[in-house]
N, C-alpha and C positions, 0 to 999 in steps of 0.2 A: 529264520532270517540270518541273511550272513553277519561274519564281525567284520569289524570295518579299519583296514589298515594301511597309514599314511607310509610311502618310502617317499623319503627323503633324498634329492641327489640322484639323478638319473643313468651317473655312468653303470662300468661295468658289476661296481657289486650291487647299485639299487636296482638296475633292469635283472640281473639274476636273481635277486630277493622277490621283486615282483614276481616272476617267472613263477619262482616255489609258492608263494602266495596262489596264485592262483590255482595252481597243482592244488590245491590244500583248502581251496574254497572260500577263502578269504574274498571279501567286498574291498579290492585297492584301489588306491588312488594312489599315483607317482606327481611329484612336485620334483621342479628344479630351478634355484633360483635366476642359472644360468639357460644359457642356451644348449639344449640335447643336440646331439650328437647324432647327423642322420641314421648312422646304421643302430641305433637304441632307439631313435623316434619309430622308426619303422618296425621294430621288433614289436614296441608298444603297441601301435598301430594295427599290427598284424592278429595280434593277441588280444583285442580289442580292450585292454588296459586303460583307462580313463589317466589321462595326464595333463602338466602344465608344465610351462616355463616361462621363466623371464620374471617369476612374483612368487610369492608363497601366499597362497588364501588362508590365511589365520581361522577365518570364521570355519571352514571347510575339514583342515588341517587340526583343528582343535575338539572335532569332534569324535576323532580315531579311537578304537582301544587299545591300540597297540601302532606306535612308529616306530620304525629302521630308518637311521639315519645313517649316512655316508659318512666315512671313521674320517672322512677331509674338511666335513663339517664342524667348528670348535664348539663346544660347548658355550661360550658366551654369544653364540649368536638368540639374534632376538626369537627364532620359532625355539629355540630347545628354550629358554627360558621359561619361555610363556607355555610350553606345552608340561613343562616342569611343574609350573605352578598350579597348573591343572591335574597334577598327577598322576601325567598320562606315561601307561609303564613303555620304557624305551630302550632301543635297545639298537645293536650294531648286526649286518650285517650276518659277520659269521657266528654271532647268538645265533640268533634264527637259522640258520643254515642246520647248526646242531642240534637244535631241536625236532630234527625231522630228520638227520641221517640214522643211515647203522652200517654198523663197523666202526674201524677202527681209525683213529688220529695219530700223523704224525704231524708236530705243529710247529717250525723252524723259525726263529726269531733271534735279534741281535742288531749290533748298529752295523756291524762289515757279514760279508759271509753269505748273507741266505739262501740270495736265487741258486749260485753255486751248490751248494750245498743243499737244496732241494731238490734243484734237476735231479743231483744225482744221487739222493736217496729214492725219488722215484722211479730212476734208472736202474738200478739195483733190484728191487722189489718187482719192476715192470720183465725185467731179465731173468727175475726166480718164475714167473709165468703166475702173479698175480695179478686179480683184479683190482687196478688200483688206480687213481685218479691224481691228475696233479690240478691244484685250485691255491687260491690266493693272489698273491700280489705278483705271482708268477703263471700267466696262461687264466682259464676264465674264473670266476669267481666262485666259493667254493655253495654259495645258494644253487647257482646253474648247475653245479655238477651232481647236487641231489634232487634236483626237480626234474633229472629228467633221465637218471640211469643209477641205479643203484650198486656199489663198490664196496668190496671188502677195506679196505683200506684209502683213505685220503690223505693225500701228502700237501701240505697245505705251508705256505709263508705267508706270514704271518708281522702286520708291523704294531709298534706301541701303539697305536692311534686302535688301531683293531682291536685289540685287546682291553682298551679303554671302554669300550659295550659291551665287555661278557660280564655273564653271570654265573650260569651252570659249565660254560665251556671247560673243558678238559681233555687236551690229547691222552692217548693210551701212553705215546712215546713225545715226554717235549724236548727241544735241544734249543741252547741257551749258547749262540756263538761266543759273544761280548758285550760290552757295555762302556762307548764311549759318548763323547758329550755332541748328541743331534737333536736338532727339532725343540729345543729347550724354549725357544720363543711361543711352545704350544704349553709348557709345561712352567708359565711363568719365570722361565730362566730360572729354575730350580733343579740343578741335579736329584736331587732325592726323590723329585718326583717322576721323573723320565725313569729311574732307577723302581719306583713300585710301579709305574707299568708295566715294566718289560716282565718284571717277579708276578704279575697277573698269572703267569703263564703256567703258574705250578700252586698256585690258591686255594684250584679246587683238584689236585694228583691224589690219588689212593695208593695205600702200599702196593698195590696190582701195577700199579703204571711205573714209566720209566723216566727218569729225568738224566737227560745227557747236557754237559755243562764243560765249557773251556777254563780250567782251574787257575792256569796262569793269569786272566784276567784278573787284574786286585779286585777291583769294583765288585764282580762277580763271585768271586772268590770269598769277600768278608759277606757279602749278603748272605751268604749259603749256610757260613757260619753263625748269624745273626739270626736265622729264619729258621720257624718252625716248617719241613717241607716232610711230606709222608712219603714221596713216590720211592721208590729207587734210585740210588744215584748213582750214575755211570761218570767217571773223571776221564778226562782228555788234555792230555798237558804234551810242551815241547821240550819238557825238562825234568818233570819227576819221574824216574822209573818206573814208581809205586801206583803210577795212574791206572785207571784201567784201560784204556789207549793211551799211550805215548811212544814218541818217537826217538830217536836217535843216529842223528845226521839225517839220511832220506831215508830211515826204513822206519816202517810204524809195525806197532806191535799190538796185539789187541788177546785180553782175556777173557772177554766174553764168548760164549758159543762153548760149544761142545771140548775144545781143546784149545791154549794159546797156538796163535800164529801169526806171522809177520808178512808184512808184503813192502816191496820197495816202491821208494813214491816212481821211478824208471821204470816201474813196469805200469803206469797209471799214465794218462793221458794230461797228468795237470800236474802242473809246476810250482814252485815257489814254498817257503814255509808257512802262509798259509791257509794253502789249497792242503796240505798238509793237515792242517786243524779241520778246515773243510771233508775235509777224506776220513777222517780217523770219526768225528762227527755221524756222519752218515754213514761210513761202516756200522758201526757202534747200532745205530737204529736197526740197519737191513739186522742183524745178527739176532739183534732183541725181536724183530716181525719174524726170525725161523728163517732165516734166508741162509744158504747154505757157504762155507769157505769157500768151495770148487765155484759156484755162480756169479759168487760176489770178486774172485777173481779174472775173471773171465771178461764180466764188467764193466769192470776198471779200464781194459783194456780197450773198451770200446763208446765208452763216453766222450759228448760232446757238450762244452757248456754255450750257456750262451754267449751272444757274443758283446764285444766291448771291456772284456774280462780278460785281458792279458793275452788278446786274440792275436796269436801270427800269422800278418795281413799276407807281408812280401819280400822278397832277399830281392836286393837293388845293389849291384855293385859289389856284393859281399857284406850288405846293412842290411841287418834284421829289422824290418820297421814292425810294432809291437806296439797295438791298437787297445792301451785299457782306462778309455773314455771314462767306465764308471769310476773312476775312483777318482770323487768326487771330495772327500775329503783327508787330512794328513795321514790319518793310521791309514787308509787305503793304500796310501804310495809307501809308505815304510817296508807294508809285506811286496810292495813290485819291485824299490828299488831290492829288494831281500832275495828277488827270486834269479838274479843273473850275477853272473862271477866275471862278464865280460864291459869292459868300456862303456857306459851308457852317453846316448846323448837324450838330454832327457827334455823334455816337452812338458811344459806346463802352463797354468793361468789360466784365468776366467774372475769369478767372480767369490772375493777371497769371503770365507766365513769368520773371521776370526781365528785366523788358521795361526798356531804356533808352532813355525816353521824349523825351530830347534828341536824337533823330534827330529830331523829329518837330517842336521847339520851332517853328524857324524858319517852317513852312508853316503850323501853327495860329495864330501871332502874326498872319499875312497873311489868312489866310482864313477859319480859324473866326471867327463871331459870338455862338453859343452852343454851351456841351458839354453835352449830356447823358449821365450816366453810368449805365449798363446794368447793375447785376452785384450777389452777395451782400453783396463788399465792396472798396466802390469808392475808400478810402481813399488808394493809391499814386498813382492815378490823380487822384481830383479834390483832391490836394494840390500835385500838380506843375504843373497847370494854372490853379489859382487866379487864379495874379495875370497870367496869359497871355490870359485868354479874357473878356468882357464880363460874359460869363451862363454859370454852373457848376449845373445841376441833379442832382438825384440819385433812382434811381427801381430799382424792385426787378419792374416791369409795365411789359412791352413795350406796352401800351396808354395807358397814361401815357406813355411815351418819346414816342411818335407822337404822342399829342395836345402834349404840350409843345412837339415842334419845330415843329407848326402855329404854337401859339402865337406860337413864338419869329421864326415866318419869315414874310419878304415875298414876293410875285410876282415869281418869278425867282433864289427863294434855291434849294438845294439839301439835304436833309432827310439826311444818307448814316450809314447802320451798316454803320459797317467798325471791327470791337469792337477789336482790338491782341491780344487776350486769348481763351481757352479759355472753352468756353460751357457746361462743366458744373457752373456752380454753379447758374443756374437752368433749362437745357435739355439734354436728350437727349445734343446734338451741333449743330456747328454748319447743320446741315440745319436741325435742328428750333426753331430762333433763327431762321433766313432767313424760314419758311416761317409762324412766330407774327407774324413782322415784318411780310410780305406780308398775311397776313391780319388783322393789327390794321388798318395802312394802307387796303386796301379797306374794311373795316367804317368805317372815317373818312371814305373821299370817299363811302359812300351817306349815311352820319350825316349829312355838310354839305351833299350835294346835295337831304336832304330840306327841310333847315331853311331852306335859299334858296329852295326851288322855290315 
């Protein structure tokens, strides 16, 4: 007789859990307490997967021996409780996922940094002509990628909430961007404990594996020294020589591999300091999986990240307009405003988190010339930068935004939305702000290239 296993949460990591489930001969059942999502109802469907939505069947759901819950599900909800008290063993996701791959993990995690910095660890590894997989929180989930093709390597992002359900998980290689204050509202607004999730990540490392880590981070930084950690530890800093990647102005420097060698961040497709961190990060891994200098240079050269990440949309007039929607909270925009030497007019607002906006004083005093403010209510924001910034506009239409910064900008200035802030008071998500942002911007350079021609 089969065993009998409840997934929890029907997007994309419970329908790829289901998926391997059944690969595996499990009796599933998928519950969602919401409404699925056609193209996961019909995958269900197809797969003749037994599911619900809209309830959870307690009587049904309590009878599993084993549940995968969706890492978006909290812990205090009424089915983990009750299935708690039942003793029913539970688990996330990419447990399960691990439990049935082979090969090897790379496993990126951090509050800024990741997608970045996965693409392009598995850009590098995909360029050395390995078989490798990207899964996680970037691209499909990392259950679907072992139920249905087998890889040497998985390059996987990875968030605290994820990691909150492992047990045996352990990458070969983890990289540990940072650690600032997110999501605390999951973690009873207790830093320390958002701080022993993210350290999940090296819990169960063996001296064989590799932990790559951003040392300038304090947070990061005193844990490492606090913590009993076995793996290997590979240091990345913007400041210590003695790291084993660090940088020095735009050239990074890296000891690992066969012989030190440097590469300029001008000869890399990504900007700023840091994409810098991001770069020296996932160098650091490809070098530790055998990837070679000549490959990983080569690379560089040809990577593309995703977009909304410091994306150049379009030159208008001689304005750079400069599309980095995710950066969604203050360290996000610290490393944007960080990444240009020219005039900004900077683009912000939405939906503020508690944002402590005096991180940010000192580089908008320098470099902003105008702020436009982006959001329902932009109040916190265009109060603190008043008497900071020359020019404080205020606008509720990303189409106004874009035309103001024309206005506001000269040949050579730089146009950039990098909000600080959550995009749902007047968009979707921060996709659907990148993506209004680019398409206002181009509707502006045909608008001005007609009215010159």
């Amino acid at each position: 007789m089969s065993k009998t296993i409840t997934i929890l949460g029907a997007g994309e990591s419970g329908t790829g859990a289901a998926l391997l489930a059944k690969a595996h001969g499990w009796d599933v059942f998928v519950s969602d307490q919401g409404l699925i999502k056609e193209k996961y109802k019909a995958e269900l469907v197809r797969e003749s997967l037994a599911f619900e939505e809209g309830a959870h069947s307690l009587d049904r759901i309590l009878q599993s021996e084993l549940i995968i819950k969706s890492p978006g599900i909290p812990g205090k909800a009424e089915v983990i409780q009750k299935a708690k008290a039942r003793g029913i063993e539970m688990i996330d996701e990419l447990e399960f996922a691990f439990r049935y791959l082979t090969g090897n993990v790379i496993a990126i995690t951090g509050t800024n940094g990741k997608t970045t910095t996965t693409l392009l660890t598995h850009h590098l590894l995909k360029s050395a002509g390995y078989r490798v997989a990207l899964a996680g929180n970037v691209g499909e989930s990392l259950a679907r990628k072992v139920a249905f093709e087998k890889h040497d390597w998985y390059v996987v992002e990875i968030s605290s909430f994820q990691l909150d359900g492992t047990q045996a998980f352990h990458p070969f290689i983890g990289i540990l961007l940072n650690i600032t204050p997110d999501h605390l509202d999951r973690y009873e607004y207790r830093m320390e404990n958002y701080v022993a999730s993210k350290f999940q990540l090296v819990r169960n490392m063996t001296p064989a594996d590799h932990f790559i880590f951003y040392q300038d981070d304090a947070i990061t930084s005193h844990e490492v020294k606090t913590r009993s950690i076995a793996a290997g530890k590979t240091t990345v800093s913007l400041i210590d020589s003695k790291a084993t990647a660090h940088a020095h102005g735009t050239t990074m420097f890296f000891r690992s591999g066969s012989q030190p060698f440097s590469i300029d961040q001008r000869e890399t497709t990504l900007k700023g300091p840091h994409n810098l961190i991001n770069t020296m990060s996932a160098v650091s891994a490809a070098l530790h999986a055998g990837v070679s200098e000549k490959v990983i240079r080569q690379a560089l050269k040809t990577f593309k990240n995703a977009p909304h990440r410091l994306e150049s949309v379009a030159t208008v007039k001689g304005v750079e307009f400069v599309n980095d929607s995710k950066a969604t909270n203050v360290d996000s925009v610290v490393y944007a405003l960080g990444s240009y030497e020219q005039p900004l007019i900077w683009i912000a607002g939405g939906i503020d988190k508690g944002n402590d906006y005096s991180l940010l004083q000192e580089a908008v005093r320098k470099k902003v010339k105008a702020l436009i403010c982006l959001g329902a209510d932009n109040t916190k924001l265009r109060d603190f930068f008043l008497d900071l910034v020359p020019v404080v506009h205020e606008t509720h239409s990303v189409k106004e935004a874009v035309w103001l910064a024309l206005r506001e900008g000269r040949a050579g200035d730089v146009a950039l939305l990098s909000p600080a802030c959550a995009s749902f008071d007047l968009f979707k998500n921060y996709e659907d702000r990148g993506t209004q942002f680019r398409e206002a911007v181009q509707a502006l350079k045909q608008e001005t290239e007609k009215t010159t021609a």
